[in-house]
C-alpha atoms as an extended CHARMM CRD file, in Angstrom:
* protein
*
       225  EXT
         1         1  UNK       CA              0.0000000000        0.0000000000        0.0000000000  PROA      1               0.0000000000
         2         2  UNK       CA              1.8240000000        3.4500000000       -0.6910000000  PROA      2               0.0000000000
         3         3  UNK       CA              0.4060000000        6.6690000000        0.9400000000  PROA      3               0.0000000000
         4         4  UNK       CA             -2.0900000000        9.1140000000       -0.0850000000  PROA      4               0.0000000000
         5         5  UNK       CA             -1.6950000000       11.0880000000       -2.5330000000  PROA      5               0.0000000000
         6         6  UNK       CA             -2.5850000000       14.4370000000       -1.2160000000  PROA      6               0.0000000000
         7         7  UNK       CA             -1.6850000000       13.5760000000        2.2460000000  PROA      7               0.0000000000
         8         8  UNK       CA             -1.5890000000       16.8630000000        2.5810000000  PROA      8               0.0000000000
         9         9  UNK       CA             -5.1580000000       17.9910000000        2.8420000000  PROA      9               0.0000000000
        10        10  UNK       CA             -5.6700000000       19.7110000000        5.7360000000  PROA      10              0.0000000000
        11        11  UNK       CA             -7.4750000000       18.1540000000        8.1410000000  PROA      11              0.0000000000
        12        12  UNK       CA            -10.5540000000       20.3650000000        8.8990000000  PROA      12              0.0000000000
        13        13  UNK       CA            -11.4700000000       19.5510000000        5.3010000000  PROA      13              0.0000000000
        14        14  UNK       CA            -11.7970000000       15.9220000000        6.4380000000  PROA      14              0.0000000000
        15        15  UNK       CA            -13.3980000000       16.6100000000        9.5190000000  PROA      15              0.0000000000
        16        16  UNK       CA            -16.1310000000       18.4130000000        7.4450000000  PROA      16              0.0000000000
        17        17  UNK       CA            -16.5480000000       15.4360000000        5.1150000000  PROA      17              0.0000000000
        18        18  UNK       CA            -16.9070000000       13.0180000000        8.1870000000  PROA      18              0.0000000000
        19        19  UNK       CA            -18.6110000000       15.2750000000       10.6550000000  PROA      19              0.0000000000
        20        20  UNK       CA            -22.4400000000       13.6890000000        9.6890000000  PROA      20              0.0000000000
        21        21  UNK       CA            -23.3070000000       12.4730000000       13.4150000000  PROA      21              0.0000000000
        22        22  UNK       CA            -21.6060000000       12.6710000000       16.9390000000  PROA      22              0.0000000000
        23        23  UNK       CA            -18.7240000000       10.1800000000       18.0730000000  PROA      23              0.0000000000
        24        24  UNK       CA            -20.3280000000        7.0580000000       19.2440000000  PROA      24              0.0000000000
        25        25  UNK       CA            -17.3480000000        6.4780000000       21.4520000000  PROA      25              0.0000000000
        26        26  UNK       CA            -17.8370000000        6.6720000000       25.1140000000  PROA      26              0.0000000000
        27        27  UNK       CA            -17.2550000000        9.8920000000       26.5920000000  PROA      27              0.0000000000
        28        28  UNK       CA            -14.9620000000        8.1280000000       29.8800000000  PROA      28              0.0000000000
        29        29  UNK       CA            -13.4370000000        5.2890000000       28.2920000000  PROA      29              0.0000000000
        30        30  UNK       CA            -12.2240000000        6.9030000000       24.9340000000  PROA      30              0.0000000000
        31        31  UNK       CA             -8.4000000000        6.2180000000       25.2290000000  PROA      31              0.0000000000
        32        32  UNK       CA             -5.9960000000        3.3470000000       24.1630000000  PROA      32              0.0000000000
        33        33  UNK       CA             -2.2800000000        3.2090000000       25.0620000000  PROA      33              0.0000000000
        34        34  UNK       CA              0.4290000000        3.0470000000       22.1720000000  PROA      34              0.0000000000
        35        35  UNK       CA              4.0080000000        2.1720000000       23.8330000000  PROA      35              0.0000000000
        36        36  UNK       CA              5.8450000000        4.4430000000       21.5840000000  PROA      36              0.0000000000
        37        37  UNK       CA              3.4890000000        7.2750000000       21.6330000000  PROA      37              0.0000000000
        38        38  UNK       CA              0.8860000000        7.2710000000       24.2420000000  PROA      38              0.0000000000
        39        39  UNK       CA             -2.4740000000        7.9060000000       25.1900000000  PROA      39              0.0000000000
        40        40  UNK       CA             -4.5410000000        8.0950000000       22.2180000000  PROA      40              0.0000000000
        41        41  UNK       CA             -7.9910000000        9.6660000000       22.4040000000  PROA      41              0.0000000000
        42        42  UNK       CA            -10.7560000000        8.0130000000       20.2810000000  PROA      42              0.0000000000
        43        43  UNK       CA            -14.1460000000       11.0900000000       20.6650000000  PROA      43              0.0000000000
        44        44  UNK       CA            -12.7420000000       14.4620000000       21.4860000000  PROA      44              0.0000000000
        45        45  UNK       CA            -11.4690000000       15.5400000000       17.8950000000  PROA      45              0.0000000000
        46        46  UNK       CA            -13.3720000000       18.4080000000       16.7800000000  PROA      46              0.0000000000
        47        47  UNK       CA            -15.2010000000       18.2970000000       19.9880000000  PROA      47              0.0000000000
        48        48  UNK       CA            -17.1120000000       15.3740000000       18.9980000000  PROA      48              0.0000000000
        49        49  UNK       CA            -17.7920000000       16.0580000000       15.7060000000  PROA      49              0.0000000000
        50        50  UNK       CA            -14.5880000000       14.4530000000       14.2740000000  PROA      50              0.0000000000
        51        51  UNK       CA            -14.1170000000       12.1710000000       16.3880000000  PROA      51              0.0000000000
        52        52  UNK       CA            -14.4260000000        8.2070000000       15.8620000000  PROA      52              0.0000000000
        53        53  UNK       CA            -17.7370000000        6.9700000000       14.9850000000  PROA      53              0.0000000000
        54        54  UNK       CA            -18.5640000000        3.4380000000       14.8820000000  PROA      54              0.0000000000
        55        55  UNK       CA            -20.9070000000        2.3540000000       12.0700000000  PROA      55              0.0000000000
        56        56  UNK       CA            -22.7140000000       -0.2610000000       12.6710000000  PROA      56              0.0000000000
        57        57  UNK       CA            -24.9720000000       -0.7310000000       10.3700000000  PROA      57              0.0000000000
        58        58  UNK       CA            -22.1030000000       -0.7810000000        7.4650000000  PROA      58              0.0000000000
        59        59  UNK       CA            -19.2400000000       -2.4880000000        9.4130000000  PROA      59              0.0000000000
        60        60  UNK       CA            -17.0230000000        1.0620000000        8.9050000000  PROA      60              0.0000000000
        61        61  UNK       CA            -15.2090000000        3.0080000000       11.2670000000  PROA      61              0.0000000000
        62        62  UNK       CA            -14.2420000000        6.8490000000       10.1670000000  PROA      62              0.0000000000
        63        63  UNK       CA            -13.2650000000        9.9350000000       12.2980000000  PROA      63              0.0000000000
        64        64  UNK       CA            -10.3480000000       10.6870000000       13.9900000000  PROA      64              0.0000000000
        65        65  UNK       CA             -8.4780000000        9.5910000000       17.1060000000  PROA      65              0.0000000000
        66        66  UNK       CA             -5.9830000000       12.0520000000       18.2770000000  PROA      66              0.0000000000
        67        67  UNK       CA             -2.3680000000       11.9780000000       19.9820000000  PROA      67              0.0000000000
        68        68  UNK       CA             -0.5030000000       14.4900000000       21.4110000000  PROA      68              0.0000000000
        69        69  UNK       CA              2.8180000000       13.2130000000       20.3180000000  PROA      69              0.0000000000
        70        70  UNK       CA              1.6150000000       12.5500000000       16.8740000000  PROA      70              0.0000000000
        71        71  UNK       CA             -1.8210000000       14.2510000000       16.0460000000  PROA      71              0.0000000000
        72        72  UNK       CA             -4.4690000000       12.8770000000       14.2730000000  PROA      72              0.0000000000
        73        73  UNK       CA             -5.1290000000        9.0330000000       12.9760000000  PROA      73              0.0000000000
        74        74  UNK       CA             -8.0120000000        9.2200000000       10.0550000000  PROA      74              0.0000000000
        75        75  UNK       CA             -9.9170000000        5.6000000000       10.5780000000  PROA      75              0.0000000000
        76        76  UNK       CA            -11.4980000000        6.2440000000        7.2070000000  PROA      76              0.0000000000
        77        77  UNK       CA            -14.0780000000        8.3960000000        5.3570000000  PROA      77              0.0000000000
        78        78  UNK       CA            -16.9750000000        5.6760000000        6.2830000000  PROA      78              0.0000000000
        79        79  UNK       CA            -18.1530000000        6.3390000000        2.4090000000  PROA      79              0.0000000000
        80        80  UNK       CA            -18.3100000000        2.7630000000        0.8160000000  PROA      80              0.0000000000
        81        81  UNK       CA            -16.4650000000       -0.2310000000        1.6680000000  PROA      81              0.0000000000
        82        82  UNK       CA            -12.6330000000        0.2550000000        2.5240000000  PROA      82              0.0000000000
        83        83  UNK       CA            -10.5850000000       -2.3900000000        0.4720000000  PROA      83              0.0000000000
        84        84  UNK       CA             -7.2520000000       -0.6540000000        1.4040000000  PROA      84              0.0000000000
        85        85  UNK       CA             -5.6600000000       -1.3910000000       -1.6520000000  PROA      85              0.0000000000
        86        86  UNK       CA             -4.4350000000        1.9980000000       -2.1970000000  PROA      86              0.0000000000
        87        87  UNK       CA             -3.2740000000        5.1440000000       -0.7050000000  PROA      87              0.0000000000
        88        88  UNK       CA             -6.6260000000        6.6980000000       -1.1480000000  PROA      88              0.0000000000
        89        89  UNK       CA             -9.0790000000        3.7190000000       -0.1890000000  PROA      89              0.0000000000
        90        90  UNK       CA             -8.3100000000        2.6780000000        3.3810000000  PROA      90              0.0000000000
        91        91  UNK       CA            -10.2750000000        2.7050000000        6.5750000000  PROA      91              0.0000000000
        92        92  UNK       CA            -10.8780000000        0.4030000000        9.5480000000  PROA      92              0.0000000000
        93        93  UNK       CA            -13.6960000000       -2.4980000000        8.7610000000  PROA      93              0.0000000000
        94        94  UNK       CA            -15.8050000000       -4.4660000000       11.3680000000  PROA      94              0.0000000000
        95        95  UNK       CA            -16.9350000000       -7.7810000000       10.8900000000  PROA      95              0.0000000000
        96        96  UNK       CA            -20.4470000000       -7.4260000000       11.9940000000  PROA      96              0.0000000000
        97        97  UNK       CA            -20.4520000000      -11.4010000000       12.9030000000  PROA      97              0.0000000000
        98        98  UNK       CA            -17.7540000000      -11.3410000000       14.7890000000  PROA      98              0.0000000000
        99        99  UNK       CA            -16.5630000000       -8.2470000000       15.5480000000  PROA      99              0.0000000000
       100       100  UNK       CA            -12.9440000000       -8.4150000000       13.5730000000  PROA      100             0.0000000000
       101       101  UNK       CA            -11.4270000000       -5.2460000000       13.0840000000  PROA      101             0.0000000000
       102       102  UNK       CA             -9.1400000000       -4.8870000000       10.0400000000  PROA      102             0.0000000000
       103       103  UNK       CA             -7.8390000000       -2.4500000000        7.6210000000  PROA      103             0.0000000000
       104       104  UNK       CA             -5.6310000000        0.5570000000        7.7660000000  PROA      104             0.0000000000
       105       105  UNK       CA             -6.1270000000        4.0670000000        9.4290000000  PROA      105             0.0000000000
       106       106  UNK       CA             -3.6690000000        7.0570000000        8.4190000000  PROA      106             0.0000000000
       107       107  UNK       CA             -1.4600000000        9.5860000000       10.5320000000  PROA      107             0.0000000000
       108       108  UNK       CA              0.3340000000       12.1100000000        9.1590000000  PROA      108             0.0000000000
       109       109  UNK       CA              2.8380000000       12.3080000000       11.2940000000  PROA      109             0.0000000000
       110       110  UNK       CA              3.1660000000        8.4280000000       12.0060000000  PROA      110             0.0000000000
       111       111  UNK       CA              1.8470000000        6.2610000000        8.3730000000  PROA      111             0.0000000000
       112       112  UNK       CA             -0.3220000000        3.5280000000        8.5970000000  PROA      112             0.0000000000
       113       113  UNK       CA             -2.0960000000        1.7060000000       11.6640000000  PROA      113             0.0000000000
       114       114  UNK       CA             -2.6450000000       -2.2350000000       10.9230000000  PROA      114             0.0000000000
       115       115  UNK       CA             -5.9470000000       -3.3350000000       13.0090000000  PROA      115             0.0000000000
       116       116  UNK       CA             -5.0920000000       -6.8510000000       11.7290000000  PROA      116             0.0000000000
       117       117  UNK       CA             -1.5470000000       -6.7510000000       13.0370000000  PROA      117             0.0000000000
       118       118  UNK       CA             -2.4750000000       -8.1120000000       16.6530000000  PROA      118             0.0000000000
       119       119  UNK       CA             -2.4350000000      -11.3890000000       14.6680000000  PROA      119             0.0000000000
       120       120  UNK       CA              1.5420000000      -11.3300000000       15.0020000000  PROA      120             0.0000000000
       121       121  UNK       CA              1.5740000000      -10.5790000000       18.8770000000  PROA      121             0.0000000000
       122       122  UNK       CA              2.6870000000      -13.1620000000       21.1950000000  PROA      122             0.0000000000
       123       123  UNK       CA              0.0420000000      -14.7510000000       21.8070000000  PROA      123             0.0000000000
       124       124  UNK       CA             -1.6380000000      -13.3530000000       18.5400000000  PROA      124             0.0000000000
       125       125  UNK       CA             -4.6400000000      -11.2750000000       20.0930000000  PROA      125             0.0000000000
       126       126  UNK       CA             -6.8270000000       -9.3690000000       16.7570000000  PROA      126             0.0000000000
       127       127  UNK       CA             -8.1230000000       -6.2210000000       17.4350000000  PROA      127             0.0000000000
       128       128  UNK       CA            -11.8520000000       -6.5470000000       17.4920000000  PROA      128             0.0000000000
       129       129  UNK       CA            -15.3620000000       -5.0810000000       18.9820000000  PROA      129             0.0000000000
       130       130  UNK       CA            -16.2850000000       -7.1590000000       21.9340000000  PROA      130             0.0000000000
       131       131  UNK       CA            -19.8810000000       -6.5230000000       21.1220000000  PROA      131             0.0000000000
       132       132  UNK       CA            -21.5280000000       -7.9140000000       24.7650000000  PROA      132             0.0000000000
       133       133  UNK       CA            -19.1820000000       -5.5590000000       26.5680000000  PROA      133             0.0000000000
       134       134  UNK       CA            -19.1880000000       -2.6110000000       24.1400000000  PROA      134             0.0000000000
       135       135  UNK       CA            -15.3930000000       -2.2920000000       23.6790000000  PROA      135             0.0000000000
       136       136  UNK       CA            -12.5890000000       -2.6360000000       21.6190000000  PROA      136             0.0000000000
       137       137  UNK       CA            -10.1810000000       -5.8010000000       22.8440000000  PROA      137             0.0000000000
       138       138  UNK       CA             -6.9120000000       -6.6640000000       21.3300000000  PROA      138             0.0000000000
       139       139  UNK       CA             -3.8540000000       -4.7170000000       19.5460000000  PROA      139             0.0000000000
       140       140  UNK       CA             -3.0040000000       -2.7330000000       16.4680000000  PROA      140             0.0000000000
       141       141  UNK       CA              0.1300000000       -2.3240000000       15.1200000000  PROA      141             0.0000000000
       142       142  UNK       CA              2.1400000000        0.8590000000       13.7760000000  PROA      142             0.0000000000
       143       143  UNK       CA              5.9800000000        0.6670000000       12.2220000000  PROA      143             0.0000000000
       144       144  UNK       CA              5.8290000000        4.2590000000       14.1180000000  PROA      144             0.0000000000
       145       145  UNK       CA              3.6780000000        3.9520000000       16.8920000000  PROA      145             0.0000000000
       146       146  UNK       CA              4.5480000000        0.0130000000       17.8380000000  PROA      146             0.0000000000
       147       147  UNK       CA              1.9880000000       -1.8180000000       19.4760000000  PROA      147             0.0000000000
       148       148  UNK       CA             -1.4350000000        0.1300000000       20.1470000000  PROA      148             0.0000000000
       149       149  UNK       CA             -3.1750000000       -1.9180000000       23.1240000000  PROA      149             0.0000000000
       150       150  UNK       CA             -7.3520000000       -1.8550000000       23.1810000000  PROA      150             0.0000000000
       151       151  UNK       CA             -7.1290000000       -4.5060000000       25.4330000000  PROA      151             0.0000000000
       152       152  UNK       CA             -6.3250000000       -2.9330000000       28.9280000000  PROA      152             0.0000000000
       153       153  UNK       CA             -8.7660000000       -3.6820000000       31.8420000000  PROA      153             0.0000000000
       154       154  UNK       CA             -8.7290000000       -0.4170000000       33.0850000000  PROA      154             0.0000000000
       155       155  UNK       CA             -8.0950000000        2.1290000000       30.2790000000  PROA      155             0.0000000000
       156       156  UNK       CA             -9.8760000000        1.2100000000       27.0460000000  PROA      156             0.0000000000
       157       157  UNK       CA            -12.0390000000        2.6410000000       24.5020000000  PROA      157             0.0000000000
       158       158  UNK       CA            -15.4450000000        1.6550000000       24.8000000000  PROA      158             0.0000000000
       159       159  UNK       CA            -19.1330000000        2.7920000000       22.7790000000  PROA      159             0.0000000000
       160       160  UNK       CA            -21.1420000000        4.9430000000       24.2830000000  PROA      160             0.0000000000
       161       161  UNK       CA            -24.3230000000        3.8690000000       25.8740000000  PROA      161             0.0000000000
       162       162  UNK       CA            -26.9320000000        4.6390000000       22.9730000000  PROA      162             0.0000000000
       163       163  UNK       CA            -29.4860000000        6.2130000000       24.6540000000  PROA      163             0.0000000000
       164       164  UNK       CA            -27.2260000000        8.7060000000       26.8780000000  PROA      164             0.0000000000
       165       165  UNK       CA            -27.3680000000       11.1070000000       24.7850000000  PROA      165             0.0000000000
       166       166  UNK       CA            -26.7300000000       13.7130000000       27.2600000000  PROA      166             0.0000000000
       167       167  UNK       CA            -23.5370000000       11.7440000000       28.0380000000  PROA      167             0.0000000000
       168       168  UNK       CA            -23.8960000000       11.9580000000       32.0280000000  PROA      168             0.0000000000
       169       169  UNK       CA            -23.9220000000        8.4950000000       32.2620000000  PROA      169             0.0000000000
       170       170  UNK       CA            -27.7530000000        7.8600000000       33.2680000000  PROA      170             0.0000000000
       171       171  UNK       CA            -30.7090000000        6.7700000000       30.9140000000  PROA      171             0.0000000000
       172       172  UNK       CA            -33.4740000000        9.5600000000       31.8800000000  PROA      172             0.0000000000
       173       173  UNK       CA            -36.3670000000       11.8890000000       30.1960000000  PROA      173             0.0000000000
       174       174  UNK       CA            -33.6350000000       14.3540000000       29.4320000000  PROA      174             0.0000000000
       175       175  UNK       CA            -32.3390000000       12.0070000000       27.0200000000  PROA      175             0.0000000000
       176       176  UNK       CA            -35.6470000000       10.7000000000       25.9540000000  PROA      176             0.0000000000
       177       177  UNK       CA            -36.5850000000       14.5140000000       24.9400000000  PROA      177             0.0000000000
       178       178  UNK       CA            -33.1410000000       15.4790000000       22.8530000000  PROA      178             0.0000000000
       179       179  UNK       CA            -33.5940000000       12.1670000000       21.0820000000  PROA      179             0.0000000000
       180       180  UNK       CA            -37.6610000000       13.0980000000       20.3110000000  PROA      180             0.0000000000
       181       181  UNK       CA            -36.6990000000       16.8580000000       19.2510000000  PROA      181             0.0000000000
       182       182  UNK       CA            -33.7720000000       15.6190000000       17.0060000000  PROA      182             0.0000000000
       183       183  UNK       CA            -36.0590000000       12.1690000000       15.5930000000  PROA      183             0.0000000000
       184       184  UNK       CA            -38.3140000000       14.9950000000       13.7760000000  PROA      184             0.0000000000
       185       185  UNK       CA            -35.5430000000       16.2470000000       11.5660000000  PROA      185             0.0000000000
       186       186  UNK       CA            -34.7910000000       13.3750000000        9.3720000000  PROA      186             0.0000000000
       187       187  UNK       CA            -31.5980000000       14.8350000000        7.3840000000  PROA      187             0.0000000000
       188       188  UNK       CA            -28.8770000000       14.5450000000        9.5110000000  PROA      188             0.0000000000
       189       189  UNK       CA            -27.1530000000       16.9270000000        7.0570000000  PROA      189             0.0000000000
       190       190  UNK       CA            -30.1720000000       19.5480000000        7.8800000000  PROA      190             0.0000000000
       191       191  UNK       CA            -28.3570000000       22.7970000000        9.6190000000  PROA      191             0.0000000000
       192       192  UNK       CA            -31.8390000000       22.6600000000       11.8940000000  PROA      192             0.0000000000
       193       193  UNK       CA            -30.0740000000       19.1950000000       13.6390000000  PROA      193             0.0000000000
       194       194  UNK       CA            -29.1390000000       20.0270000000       16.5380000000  PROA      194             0.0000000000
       195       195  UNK       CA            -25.7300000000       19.0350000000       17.7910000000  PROA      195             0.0000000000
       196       196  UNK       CA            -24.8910000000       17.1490000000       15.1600000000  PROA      196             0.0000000000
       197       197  UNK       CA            -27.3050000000       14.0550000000       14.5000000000  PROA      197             0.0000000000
       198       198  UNK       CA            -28.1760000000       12.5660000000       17.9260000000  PROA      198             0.0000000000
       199       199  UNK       CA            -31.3020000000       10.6210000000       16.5330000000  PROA      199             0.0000000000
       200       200  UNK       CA            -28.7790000000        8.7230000000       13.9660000000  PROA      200             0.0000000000
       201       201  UNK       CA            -27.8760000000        6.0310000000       16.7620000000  PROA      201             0.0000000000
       202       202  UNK       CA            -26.8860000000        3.0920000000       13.8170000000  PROA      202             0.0000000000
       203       203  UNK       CA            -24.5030000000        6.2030000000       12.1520000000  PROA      203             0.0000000000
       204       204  UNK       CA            -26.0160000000        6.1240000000        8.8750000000  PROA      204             0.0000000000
       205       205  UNK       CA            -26.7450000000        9.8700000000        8.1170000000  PROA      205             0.0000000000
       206       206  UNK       CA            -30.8350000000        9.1230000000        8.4550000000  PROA      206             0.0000000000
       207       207  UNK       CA            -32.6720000000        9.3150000000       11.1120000000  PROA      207             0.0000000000
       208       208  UNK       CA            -35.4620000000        5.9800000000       10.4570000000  PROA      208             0.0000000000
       209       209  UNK       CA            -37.0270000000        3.5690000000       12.3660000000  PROA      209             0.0000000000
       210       210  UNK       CA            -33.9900000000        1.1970000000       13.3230000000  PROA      210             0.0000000000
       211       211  UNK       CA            -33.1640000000        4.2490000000       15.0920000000  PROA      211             0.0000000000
       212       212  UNK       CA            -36.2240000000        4.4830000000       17.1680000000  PROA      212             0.0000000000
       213       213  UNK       CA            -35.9970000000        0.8620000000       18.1400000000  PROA      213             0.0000000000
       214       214  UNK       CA            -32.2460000000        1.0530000000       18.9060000000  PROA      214             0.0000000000
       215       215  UNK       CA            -32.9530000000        3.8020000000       21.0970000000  PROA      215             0.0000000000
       216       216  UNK       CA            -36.0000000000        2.1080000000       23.0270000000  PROA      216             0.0000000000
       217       217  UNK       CA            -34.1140000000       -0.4730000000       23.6290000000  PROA      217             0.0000000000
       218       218  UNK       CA            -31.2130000000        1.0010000000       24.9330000000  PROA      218             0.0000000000
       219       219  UNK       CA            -33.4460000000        3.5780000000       27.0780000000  PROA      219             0.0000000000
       220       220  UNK       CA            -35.5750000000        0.7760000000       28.8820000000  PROA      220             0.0000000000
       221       221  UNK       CA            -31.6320000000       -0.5500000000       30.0630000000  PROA      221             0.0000000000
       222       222  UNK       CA            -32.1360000000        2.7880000000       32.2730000000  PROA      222             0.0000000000
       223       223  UNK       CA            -28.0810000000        2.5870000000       33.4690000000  PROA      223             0.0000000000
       224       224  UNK       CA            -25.9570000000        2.5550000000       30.4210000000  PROA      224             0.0000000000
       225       225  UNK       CA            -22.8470000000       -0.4150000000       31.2400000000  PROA      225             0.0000000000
């Protein structure tokens, strides 16, 4: 794979292209560890609006995670399917089955991330999406950035609990009334939506009825895990 050719873009021109709903990532546990660079923060880019947002209704991560030694990783655009076979088509994928991550994300400063390179750890542990426990277990690999570990018990990068959207870490009518007020604009792209697209819970840019019934479902769990 070589690198992008026009890698460099400045960034705030990606962030606009990406910025379609909120960071899905949990607004505690939002940082890995890389042992060359360290703590790594998966939501805060762009205050939100940049940062990483799990799709999971297309298997695609995009957004940015952001370092202070090395600034910002790009996990992808989250526009079609990411077959990383050249500098300008790569992204992170989930396997919706099993949770596999794999593909490439992109720093500037630092080249490519490998999210199937925890294959070559000893023991070999993937990087993945623990789906029961709503967070990312295993290890990426960087030539730069050397081992990237999502697999720490205590700090981790986890989703945020879908129908917090008030991020305060309780499931209550405050939440249940931004998701109502935003659920009536169904553009996401709309400059009426307010923060962002907090009705778009599967990250597809449309606010529709597997929305509703991810949020209901989420809401009647009252304490997000």
């Amino acid at each position: 794979m070589r690198s992008p050719s026009l890698s460099g873009i400045l960034v705030s021109i990606a962030f606009a292209a990406c910025a379609s709903a909120q960071s899905n990532i949990s607004s505690t546990d939002k940082f890995c560890w890389s042992e060359n660079a360290g703590f790594i923060n998966w939501r805060d880019a762009n205050g939100g609006m940049g940062g990483v947002l799990v799709m999971k209704e297309s298997g695609l991560l995009q957004g940015f995670a952001w370092c202070e030694n090395t600034g910002y990783i790009n996990m992808g655009s989250g526009a079609g399917s990411s077959m990383n076979s050249m500098g300008n088509d790569f992204g992170v994928n989930l396997n919706l089955e099993t949770g596999a991550l794999s593909g490439f994300a992109w720093s500037e400063n630092a080249g490519w991330v490998n999210f199937t390179g925890g294959s070559t750890a000893t023991p070999p542990n993937s990087a993945r999406l623990d789906f029961a426990a709503r967070r990312f277990r295993g290890y990426a690999w960087s030539e730069n950035l050397g081992w990237i570990n999502l697999d720490d018990a205590n700090v981790f990068v986890a989703l945020s609990c879908s129908a917090d959207l008030n991020n305060d870490g309780f499931v209550e009518d405050a939440d249940f009334v931004i998701f109502a007020s935003a659920y009536n604009i169904l553009d996401c792209l709309d400059p009426s939506m307010p923060s962002g697209c907090p009705a778009d819970l599967n990250g597809d840019a449309i606010v529709e009825d597997a929305d509703f019934v991810i949020f209901v479902e989420a809401y009647n769990m009252l304490v997000c895990p």
